[in-house]
C-alpha positions as CSV (number, residue, x, y, z in Angstrom):
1,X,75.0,73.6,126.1
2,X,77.1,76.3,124.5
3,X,80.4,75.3,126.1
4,X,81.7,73.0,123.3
5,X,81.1,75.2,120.7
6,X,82.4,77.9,122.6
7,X,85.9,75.2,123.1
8,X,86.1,74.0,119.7
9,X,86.0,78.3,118.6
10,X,89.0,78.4,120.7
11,X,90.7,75.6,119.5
12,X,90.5,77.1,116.2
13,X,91.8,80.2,116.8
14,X,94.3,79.0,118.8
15,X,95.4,76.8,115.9
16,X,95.4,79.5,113.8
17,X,97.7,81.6,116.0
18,X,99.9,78.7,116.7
19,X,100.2,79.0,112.7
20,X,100.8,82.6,112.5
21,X,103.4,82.5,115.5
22,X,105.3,79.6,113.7
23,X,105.1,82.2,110.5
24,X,106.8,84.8,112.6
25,X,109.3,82.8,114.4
26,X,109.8,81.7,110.1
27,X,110.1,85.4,109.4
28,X,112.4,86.1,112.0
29,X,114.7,83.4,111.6
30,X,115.1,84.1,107.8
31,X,115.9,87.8,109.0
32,X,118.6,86.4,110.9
33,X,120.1,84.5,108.0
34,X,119.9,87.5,106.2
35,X,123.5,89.5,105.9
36,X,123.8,91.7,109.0
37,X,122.9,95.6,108.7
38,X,126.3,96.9,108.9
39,X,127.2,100.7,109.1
40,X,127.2,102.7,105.6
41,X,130.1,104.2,105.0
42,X,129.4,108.2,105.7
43,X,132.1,109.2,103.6
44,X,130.4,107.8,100.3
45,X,126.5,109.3,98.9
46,X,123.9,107.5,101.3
47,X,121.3,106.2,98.9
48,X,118.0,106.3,99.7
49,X,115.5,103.3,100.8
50,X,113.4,102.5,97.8
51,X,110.0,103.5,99.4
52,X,111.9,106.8,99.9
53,X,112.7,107.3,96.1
54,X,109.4,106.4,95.5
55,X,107.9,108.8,97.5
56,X,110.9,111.3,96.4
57,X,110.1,111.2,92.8
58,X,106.5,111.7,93.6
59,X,107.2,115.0,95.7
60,X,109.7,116.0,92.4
61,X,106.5,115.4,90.0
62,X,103.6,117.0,92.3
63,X,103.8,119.3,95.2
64,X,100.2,118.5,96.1
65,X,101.2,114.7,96.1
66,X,104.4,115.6,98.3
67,X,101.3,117.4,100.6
68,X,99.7,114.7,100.6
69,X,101.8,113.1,102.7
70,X,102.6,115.2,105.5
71,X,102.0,113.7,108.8
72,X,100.9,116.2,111.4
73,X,99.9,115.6,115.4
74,X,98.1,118.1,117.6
75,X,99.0,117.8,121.1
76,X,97.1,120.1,123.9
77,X,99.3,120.7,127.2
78,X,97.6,121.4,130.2
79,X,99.1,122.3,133.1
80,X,102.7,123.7,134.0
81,X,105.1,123.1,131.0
82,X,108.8,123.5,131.5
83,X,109.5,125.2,128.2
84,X,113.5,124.8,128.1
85,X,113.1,121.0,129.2
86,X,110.4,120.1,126.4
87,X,112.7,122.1,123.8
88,X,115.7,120.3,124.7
89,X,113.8,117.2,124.7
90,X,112.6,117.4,120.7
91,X,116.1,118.3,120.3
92,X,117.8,115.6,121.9
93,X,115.0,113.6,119.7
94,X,116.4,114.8,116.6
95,X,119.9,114.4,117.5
96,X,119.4,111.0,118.4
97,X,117.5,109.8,114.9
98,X,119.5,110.9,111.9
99,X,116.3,110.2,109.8
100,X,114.5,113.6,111.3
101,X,118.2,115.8,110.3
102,X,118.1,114.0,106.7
103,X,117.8,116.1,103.7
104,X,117.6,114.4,100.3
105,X,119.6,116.6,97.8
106,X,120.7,115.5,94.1
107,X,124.0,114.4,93.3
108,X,124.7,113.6,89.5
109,X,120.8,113.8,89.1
110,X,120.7,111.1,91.9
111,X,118.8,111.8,95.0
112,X,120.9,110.9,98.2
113,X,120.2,111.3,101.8
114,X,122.4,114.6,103.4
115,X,122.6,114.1,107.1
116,X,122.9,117.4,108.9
117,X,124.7,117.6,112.2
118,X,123.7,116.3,115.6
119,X,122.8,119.8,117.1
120,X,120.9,121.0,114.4
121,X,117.9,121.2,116.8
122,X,114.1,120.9,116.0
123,X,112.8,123.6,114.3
124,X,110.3,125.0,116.7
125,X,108.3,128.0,116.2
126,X,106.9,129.8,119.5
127,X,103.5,131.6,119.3
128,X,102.1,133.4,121.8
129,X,98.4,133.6,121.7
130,X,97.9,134.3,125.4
131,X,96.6,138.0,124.8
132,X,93.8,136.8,122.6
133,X,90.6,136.9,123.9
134,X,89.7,132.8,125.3
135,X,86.7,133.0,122.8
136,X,89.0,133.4,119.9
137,X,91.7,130.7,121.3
138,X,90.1,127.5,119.5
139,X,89.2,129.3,115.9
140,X,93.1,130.8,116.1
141,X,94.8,126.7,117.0
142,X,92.7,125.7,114.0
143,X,93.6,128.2,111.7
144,X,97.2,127.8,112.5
145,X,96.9,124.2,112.6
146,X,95.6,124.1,109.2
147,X,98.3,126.1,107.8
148,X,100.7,124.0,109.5
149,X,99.8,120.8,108.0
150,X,99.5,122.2,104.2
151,X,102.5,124.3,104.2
152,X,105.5,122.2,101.9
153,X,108.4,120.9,103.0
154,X,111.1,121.6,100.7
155,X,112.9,118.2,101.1
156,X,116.4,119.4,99.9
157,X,116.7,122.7,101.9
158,X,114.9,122.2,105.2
159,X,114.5,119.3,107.7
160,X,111.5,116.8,107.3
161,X,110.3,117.5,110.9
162,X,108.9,120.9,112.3
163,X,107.1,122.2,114.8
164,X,105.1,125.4,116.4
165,X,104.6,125.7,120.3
166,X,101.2,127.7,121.1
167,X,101.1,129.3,124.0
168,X,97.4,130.2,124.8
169,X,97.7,130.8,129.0
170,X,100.4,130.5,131.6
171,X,99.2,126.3,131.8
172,X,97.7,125.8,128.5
173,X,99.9,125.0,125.7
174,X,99.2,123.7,122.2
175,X,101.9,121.8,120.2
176,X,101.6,121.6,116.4
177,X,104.3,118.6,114.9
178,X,104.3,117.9,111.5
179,X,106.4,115.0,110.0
180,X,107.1,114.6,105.9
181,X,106.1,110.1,105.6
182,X,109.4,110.1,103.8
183,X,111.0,109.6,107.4
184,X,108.5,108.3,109.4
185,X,105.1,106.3,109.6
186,X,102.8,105.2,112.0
187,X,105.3,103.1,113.8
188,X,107.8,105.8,113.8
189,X,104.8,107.4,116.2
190,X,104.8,105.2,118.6
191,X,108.6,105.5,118.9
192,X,108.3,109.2,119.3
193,X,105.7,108.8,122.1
194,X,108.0,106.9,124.3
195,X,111.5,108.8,124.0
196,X,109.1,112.0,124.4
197,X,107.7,110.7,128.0
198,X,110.9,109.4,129.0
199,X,113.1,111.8,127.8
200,X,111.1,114.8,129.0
201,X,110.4,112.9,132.7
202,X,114.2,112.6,132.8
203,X,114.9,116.3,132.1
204,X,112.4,117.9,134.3
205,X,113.9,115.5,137.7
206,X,117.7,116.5,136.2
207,X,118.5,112.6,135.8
208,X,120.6,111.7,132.9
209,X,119.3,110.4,129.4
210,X,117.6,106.9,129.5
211,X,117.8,106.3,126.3
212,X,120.5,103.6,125.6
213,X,122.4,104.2,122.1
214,X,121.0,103.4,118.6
215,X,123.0,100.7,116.8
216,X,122.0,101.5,113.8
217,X,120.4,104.2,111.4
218,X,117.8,104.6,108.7
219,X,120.8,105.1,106.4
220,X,122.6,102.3,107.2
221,X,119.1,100.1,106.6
222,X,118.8,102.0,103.3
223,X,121.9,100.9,102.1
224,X,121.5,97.2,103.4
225,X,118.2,97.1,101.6
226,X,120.0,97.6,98.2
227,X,122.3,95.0,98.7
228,X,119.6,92.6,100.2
229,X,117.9,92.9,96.8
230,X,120.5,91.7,94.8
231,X,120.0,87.9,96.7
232,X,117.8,85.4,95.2
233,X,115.5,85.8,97.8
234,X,113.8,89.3,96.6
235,X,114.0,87.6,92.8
236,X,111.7,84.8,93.9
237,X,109.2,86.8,95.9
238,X,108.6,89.0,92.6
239,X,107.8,85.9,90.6
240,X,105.4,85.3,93.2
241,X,104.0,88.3,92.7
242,X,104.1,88.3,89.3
243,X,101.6,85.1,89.4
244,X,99.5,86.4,91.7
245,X,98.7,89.6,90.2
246,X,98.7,88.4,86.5
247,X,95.9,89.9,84.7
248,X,94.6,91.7,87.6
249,X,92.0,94.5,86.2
250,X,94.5,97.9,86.3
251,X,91.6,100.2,88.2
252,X,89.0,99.8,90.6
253,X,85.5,101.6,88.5
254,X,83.7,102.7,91.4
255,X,80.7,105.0,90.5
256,X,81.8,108.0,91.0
257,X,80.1,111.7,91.5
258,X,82.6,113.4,89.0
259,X,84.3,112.0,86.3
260,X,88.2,110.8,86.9
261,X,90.2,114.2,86.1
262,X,93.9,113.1,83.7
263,X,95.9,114.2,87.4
264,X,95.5,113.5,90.9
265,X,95.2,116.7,92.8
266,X,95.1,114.5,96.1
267,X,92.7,116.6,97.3
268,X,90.6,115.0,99.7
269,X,87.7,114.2,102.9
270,X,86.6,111.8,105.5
271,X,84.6,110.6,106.9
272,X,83.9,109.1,110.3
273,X,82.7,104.8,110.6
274,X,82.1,103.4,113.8
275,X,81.2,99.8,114.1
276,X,79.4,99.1,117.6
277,X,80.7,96.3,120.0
278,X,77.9,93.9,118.5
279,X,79.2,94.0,115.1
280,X,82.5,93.9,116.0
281,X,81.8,91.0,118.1
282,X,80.0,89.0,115.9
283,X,82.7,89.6,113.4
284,X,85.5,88.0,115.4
285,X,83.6,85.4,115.7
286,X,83.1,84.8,112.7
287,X,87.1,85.1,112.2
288,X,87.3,82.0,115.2
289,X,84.6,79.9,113.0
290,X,87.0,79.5,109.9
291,X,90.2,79.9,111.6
292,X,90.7,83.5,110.0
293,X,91.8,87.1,111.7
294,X,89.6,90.0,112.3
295,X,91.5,91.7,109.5
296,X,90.7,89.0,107.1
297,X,87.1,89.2,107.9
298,X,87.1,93.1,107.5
299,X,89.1,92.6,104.0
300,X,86.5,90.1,102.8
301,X,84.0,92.2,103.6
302,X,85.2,95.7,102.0
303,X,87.1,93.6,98.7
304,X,82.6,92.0,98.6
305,X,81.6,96.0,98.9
306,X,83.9,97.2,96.3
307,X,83.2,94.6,94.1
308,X,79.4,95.3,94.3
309,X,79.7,98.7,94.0
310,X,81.7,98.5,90.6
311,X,80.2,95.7,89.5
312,X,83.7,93.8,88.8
313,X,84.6,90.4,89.9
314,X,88.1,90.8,90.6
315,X,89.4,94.0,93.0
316,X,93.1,94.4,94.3
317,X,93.2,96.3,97.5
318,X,96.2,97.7,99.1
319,X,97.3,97.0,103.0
320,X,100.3,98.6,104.6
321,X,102.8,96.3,106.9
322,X,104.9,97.6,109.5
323,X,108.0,95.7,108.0
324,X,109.5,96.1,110.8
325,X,110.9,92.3,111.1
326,X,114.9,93.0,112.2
327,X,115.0,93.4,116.0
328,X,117.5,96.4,114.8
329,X,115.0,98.5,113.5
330,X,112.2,98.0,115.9
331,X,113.1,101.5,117.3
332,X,113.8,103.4,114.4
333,X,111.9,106.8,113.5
334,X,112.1,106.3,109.7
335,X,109.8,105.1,106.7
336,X,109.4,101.2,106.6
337,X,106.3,100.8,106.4
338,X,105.8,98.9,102.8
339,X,102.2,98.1,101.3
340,X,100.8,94.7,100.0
341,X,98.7,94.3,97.2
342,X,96.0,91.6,98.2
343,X,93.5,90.3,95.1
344,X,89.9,89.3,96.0
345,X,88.1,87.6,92.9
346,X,84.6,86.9,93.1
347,X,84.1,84.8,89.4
348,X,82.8,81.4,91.2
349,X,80.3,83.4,93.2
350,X,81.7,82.2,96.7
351,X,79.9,81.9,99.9
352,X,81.3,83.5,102.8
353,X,82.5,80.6,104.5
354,X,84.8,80.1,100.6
355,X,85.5,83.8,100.4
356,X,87.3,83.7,104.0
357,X,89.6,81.0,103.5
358,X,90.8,82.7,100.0
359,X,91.2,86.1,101.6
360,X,92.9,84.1,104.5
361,X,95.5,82.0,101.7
362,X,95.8,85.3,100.1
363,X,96.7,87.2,102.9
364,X,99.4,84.6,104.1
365,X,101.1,84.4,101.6
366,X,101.6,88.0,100.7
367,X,102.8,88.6,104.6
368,X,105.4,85.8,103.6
369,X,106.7,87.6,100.9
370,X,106.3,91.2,102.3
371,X,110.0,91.8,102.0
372,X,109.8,93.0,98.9
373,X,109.3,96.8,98.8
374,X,106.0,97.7,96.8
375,X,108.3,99.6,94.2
376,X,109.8,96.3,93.5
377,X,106.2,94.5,93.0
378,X,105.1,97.4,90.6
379,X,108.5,97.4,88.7
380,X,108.2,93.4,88.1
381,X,104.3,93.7,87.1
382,X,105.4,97.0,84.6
383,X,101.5,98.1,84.5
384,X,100.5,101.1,82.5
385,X,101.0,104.1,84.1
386,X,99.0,107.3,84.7
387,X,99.1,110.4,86.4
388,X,95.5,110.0,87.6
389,X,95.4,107.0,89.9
390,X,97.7,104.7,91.9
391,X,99.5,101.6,90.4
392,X,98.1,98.5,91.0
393,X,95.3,99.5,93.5
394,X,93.3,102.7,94.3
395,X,91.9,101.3,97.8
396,X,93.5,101.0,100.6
397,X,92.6,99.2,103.8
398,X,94.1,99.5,107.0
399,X,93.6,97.9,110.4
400,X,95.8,99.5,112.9
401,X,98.1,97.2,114.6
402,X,101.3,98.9,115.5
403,X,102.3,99.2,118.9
404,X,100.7,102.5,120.7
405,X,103.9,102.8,122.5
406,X,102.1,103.9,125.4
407,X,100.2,106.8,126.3
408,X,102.4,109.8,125.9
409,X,102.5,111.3,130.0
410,X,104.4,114.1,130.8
411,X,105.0,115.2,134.5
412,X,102.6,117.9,135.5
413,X,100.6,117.4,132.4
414,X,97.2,115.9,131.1
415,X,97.5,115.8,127.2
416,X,94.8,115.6,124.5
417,X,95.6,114.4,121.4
418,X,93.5,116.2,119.0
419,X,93.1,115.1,114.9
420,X,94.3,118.0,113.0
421,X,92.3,118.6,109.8
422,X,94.2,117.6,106.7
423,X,92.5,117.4,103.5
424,X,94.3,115.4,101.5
425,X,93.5,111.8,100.0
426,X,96.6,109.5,98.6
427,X,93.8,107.2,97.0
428,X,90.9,106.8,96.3
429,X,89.2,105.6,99.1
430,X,91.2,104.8,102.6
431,X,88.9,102.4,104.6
432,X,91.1,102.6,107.7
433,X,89.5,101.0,111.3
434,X,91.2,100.2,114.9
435,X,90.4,97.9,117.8
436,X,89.5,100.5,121.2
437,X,87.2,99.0,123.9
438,X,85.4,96.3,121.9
439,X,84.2,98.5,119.0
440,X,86.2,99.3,115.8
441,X,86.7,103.4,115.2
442,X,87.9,104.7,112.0
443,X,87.6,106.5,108.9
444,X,86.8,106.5,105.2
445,X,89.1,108.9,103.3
446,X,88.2,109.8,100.1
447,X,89.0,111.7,97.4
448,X,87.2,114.7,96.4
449,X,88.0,114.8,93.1
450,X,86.0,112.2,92.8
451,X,83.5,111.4,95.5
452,X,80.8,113.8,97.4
453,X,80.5,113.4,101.1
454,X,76.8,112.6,101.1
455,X,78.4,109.6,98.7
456,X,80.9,108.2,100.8
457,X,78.1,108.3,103.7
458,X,76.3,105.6,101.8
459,X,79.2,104.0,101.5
460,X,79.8,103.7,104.8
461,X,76.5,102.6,105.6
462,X,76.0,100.2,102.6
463,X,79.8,98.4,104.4
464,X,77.8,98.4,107.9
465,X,74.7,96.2,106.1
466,X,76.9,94.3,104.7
467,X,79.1,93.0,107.4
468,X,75.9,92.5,109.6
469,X,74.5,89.9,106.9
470,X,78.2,88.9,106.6
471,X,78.0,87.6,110.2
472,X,74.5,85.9,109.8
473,X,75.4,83.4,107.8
474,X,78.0,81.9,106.6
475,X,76.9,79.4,103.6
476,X,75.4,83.0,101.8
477,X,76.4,84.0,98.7
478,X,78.2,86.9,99.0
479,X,76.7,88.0,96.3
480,X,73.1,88.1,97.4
481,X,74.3,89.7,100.6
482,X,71.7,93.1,100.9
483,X,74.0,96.6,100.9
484,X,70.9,98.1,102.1
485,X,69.0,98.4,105.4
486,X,65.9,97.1,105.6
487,X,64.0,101.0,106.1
488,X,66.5,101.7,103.2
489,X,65.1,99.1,101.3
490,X,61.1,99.9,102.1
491,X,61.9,103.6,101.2
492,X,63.5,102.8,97.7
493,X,61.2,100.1,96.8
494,X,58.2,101.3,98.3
495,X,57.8,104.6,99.2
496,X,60.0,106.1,97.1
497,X,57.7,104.3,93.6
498,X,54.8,104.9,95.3
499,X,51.9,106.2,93.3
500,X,51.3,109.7,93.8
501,X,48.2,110.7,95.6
502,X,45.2,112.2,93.5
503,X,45.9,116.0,93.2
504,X,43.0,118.3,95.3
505,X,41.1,120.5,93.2
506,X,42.7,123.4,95.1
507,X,46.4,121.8,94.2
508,X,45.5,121.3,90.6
509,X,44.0,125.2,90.7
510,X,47.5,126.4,92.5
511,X,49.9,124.6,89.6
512,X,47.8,126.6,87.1
């Protein structure tokens, strides 16, 4: 009875990928078209990429904001780790991506990229923590992990990757790796997994590299992007930018616990969101019903939140993109990601059903233009600037979709990845979610300025009662949609108005 229902769901969301294939095969083929990324010449000052200056001039400004975004990893090592072979292969890691030997030094008040040479090495730190009692092993890894992830890079003098190898027993080993965003993201990652398995695997059976030769590096990208944006191409995506984002409100007012301090300290929490396989489940299909993505559904759903919670009708939420679109940079270690600005408004009081297919139009068409870099978007928009939020957006949303690269396997090892502590919030709030096993995991990062935990808890619950009445029915308002659960509701409306009983004669003698 169910079964052409169930065909016409897949029909649409076949459609719709049919569409988004042709969108990529668009993408690609205008890549193509584009001039070819040719090698910079070395003997002239490598510029920088323009999310780099960004985040250069950001680290120049604010230490904590440079803090901020540090990008550290926690491996645990169990079993017998060849020492020499592992060292020699985060070396031959470095050597092979200039971007992790790059230092970004001034020249006539310009910051330019310094490459250092191809044996500078990885600088790894070895600790030995094998004659501390086992008890004191886990409080020791975090305390040095901790450290590890707060202590600054100084982006001129040292390199922008470092490590510290903590040796806890003869087979237990703990590696702490911590890379500065302004060479690498969450691609990069997955790029690091795989040379690290296959390099390593190599080293340990004495076969020879498997790695085949880079064609190009993140400098020579840099220095293509500059001329790229010279064409028409980058002029008319700002104008459509320009349009899309006219008169957008500057901030986001959420309610806050503390009022918004003149600068960012980028001090920051999170706090853990799970979303159970029903949920999730019901909100994919709700994504097959109007031809839309589980991303778009999850956007329409936090942009409806956010807008509830600060009681505007019109919210711009940032979402970063790979941008990883040239087949030459696909495995690169080096910071391409770029971040979209997507605008929700909520003045006509849409249903879900109409608040889907504008978050679906919306999102479209900012992936078709997401070759602009976000510096670009903010420098055509000029908005009034301030040291204590973001431009343009102060939430962020992110689905993770970049490729895992694998599961990083070393011979004669199990690994545990383990998420080191690092309080530090680049916005706002972060709402940031990934597909595992039918559920969606995730965070909310917030900033502490700002928010209390105990707040961002409601938060988190108020987004989970709202996506489960955001699957029931599509023709509701998304206004009217409840934020709280139904034993939330009882307990505000009810028991928490609820008339006091009549005072004993032994209470009323005790108040006395």
């Amino acid at each position: 009875m169910n079964k052409p229902l169930t065909d016409l769901h897949q029909l649409q969301q076949a459609i719709l990928m049919q569409r988004l294939q042709k969108r990529v095969r668009q993408a690609a083929s205008q890549a193509r078209s584009q001039p070819q990324i040719a090698l910079a010449d070395r003997q002239q000052p490598l510029a920088l990429s323009h999310a780099q200056q960004r985040l250069w001039f950001l680290t120049e400004l604010d230490q904590a904001a440079s803090i901020a975004y540090h990008i550290p990893a926690q491996l645990r090592l169990s079993g017998r780790l060849d020492v020499a072979a592992f060292k020699a292969t985060l070396n031959r890691i470095v050597a092979r991506h200039e971007s992790l030997r790059t230092r970004f030094v001034k020249v006539d008040g310009v910051p330019v990229q310094q490459i250092d040479a191809a044996d500078v090495g990885l600088a790894l730190t070895q600790t030995d923590l094998s004659d501390l009692p086992a008890g004191q092993h886990a409080s020791a890894v975090q305390r040095l992990s901790d450290d590890e992830a707060i202590r600054p890079f100084d982006l001129a003098n040292d390199a922008p990757i470092r490590g510290q190898l903590l040796r806890l027993g003869a087979e237990e080993h703990v590696l702490l790796l911590t890379q500065h965003h302004i060479v690498s993201d969450g691609w990069s990652i997955g790029v690091l997994v795989r040379e690290l398995s296959a390099l390593y695997g190599a080293l340990v059976q004495q076969q020879p590299d498997p790695l085949p030769p880079l064609a190009i590096q993140y400098a020579d990208y840099a220095a293509w992007q500059r001329q790229w944006l010279q064409s028409e191409v980058p002029q008319t995506q700002a104008g459509w930018w320009q349009q899309q984002l006219a008169g957008a409100p500057a901030l986001l007012e959420l309610p806050t616990d503390r009022v918004r301090p003149a600068r960012q300290s980028y001090a920051g929490g999170s706090v853990p969101l799970l979303l159970d396989t029903t949920l999730t489940a019901a909100l994919k299909a709700l994504a097959q019903r109007h031809g839309a993505t589980l991303f778009m559904t999850l956007l329409a759903g936090w942009a409806t939140l956010l807008a509830r919670l600060a009681g505007q009708d019109d919210v711009v939420i940032g979402t970063p993109v790979a941008n990883r679109q040239r087949p030459e940079v696909e495995g690169l270690i080096g910071f391409f990601v770029n971040t979209l600005a997507l605008r929700v408004r909520f003045e006509r009081d849409p249903t879900v059903a109409e608040l889907l297919a504008q978050v679906k139009s919306a999102t479209l068409g900012a992936h078709d233009r997401q070759d602009l870099p976000f510096e670009q978007v903010v420098e055509a928009l000029q908005p009034a600037r301030s040291m204590s939020h973001s431009p343009l957006f102060q939430v962020l949303f992110s689905l993770d979709n970049a490729p895992a690269g694998g599961a990083l396997q070393l011979p004669g090892l199990s690994i545990d990845s383990v998420q080191p502590t690092h309080n530090t919030a680049q916005f706002d709030l972060t709402l940031s979610l990934a597909d595992s096993n039918g559920e969606l995991s995730g965070s909310l990062r917030y900033a502490s300025d700002l928010f209390d935990r105990a707040s961002i808890e409601r938060i988190g619950g108020h987004f989970t009662t709202l996506l489960r009445a955001l699957v029931a029915d599509d023709h509701a308002r998304v206004a009217s949609l409840p934020l709280l659960s139904p034993d939330q509701r009882q307990a505000l409306l009810h028991d928490f108005n609820a008339a006091p009983a009549p005072a004993t004669a032994a209470e009323e003698q005790g108040a006395l």
